[in-house]
N, C-alpha and C positions, 0 to 999 in steps of 0.2 A: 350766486345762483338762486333763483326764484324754486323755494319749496315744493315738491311733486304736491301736496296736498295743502294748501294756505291756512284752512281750518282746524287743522290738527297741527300745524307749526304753533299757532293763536293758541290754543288752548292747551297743548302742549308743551312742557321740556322735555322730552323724551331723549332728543340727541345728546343732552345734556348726560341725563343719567348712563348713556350706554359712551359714551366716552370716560365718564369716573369709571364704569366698568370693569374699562380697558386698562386705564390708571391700577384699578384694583389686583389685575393678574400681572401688571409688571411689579408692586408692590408683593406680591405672594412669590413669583420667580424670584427676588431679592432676597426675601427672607431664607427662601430655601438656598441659595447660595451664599449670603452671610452665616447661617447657622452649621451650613457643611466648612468651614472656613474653620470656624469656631472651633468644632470639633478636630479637625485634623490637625489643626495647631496647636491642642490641648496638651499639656505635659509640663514640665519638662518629665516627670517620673512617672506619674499615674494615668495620665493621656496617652492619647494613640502619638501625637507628636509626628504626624508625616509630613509633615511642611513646619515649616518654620516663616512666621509674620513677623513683618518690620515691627522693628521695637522703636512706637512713638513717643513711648510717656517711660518713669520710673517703674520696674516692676512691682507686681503686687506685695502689698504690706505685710499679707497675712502668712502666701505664699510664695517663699523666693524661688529665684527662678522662673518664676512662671511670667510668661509674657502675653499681658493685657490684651485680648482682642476687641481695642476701641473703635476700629472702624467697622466691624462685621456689627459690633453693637450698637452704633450711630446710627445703622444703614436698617435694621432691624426697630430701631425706634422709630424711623421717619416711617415703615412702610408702617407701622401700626398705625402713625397717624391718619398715612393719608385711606388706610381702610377705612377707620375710622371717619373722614371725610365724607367718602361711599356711601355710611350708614347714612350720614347727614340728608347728602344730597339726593340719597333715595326717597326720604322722606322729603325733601322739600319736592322733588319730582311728583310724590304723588300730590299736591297741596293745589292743585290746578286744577278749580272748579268751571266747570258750563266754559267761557273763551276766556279765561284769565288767572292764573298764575301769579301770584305775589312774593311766591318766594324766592325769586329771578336771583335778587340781592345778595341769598344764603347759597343757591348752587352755583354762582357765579365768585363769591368769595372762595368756598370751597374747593373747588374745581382748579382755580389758578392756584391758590394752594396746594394743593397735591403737585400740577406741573411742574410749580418752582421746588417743590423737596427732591421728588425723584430725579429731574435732573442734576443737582447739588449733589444729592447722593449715589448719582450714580458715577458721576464724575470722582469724585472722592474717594469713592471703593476704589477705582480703578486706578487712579494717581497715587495716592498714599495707601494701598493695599497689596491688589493684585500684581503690579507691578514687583513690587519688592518681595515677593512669596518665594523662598528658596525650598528645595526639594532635600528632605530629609534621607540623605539616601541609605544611609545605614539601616534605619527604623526600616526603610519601605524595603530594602532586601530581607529584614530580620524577617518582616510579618509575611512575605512573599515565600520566604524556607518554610515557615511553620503551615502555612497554609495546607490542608486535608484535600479541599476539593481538588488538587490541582493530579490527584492521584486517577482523576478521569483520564489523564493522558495517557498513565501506564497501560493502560486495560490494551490497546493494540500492539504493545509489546509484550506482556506479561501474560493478557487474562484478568480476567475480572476476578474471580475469584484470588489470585494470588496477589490483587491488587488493594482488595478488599480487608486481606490478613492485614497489608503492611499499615494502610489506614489505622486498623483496631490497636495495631503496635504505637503507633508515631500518637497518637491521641491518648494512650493511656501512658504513655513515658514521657510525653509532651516533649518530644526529640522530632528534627525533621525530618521530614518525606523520607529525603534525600538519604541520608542518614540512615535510616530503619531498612530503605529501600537495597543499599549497596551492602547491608549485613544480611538482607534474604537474597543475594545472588546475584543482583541487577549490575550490568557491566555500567563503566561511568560513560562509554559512548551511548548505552541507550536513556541511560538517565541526564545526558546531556541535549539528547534530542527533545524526551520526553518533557524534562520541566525545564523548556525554557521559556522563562516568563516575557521576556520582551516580545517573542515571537507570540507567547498566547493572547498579550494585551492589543496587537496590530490585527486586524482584521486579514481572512487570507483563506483562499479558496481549499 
């Protein structure tokens, strides 16, 4: 298709740079999904450890046990590049004096650059990562008991006030909810309604 404006296409790469752009914020959603990866995998002991990542390689040397997150870290190096990229072809973007542009060369290297990582990478994650992600489930009931906030729910059974005691208890004995909850009086049918986590994580009128 012939350009809306033929004189600003000429002396312009502008398309150029607002597609790195776009490159850029799928590079930024990755990293934030490689680095929550990262972390939820973390452990075996001292991490949160809510998932458990395919083990690709030997674990680590220093820490046994611990399993490597090489693809959250692969996918986390590519986007830096291809930001990095961004910065390039930004700059070559603006290098387009009066009808003419010479740095065609540098945002056109760069640019297909970015497209071939992020695809690679995205593919990657998804084949050798995500797929293979099993759900910690022990860990995620552990930290779902110990949870404080979930003592919002009591308050329509209880009262907020007597809701509020059990809180100061279960946080200063680091005992759950549940626990602290059924020794100040709470029958298990209301504390079965009350914290039940699968029902609070589903959306529902």
């Amino acid at each position: 298709l012939p350009p809306a404006d033929p004189f600003e296409a000429q002396a312009a790469r502008d398309a150029l740079v607002e597609v790195s752009g776009a490159l850029k914020v799928v590079a930024v959603s990755l990293t934030k999904i490689a680095n929550d990866l990262r972390w939820m995998g973390s452990g075996p002991r001292a991490g949160l450890a809510e998932i458990r990542l395919p083990e690709l390689q030997k674990g680590s040397s220093i820490m046994p046990g611990k399993v490597n997150p090489v693809i959250p870290e692969v996918v986390t190096q590519v986007s830096a590049q291809v930001i990095g990229n961004d910065t390039a072809i930004t700059v070559g973007g603006m290098q387009g004096h009066f009808e003419l542009n010479v740095f065609v060369p540098l945002l056109a290297r760069n640019l297909l650059e970015s497209i071939k990582l992020l695809a690679s990478a995205s593919r990657l994650l998804n084949v050798k990562c995500v797929q293979g992600i099993e759900a910690n489930r022990e860990n995620a009931e552990h930290y779902a008991e110990l949870t404080l906030s979930a003592a919002t729910a009591l308050n329509p059974y209880i009262g907020y006030d007597k809701a509020t005691e059990i809180v100061k208890e279960a946080a200063s004995s680091g005992r759950p909810l549940r626990e602290v909850a059924r020794e100040a009086g709470v029958d298990e049918e209301t504390l079965d309604k009350a914290l039940d986590y699968r029902r609070m994580a589903k959306p529902h009128d």
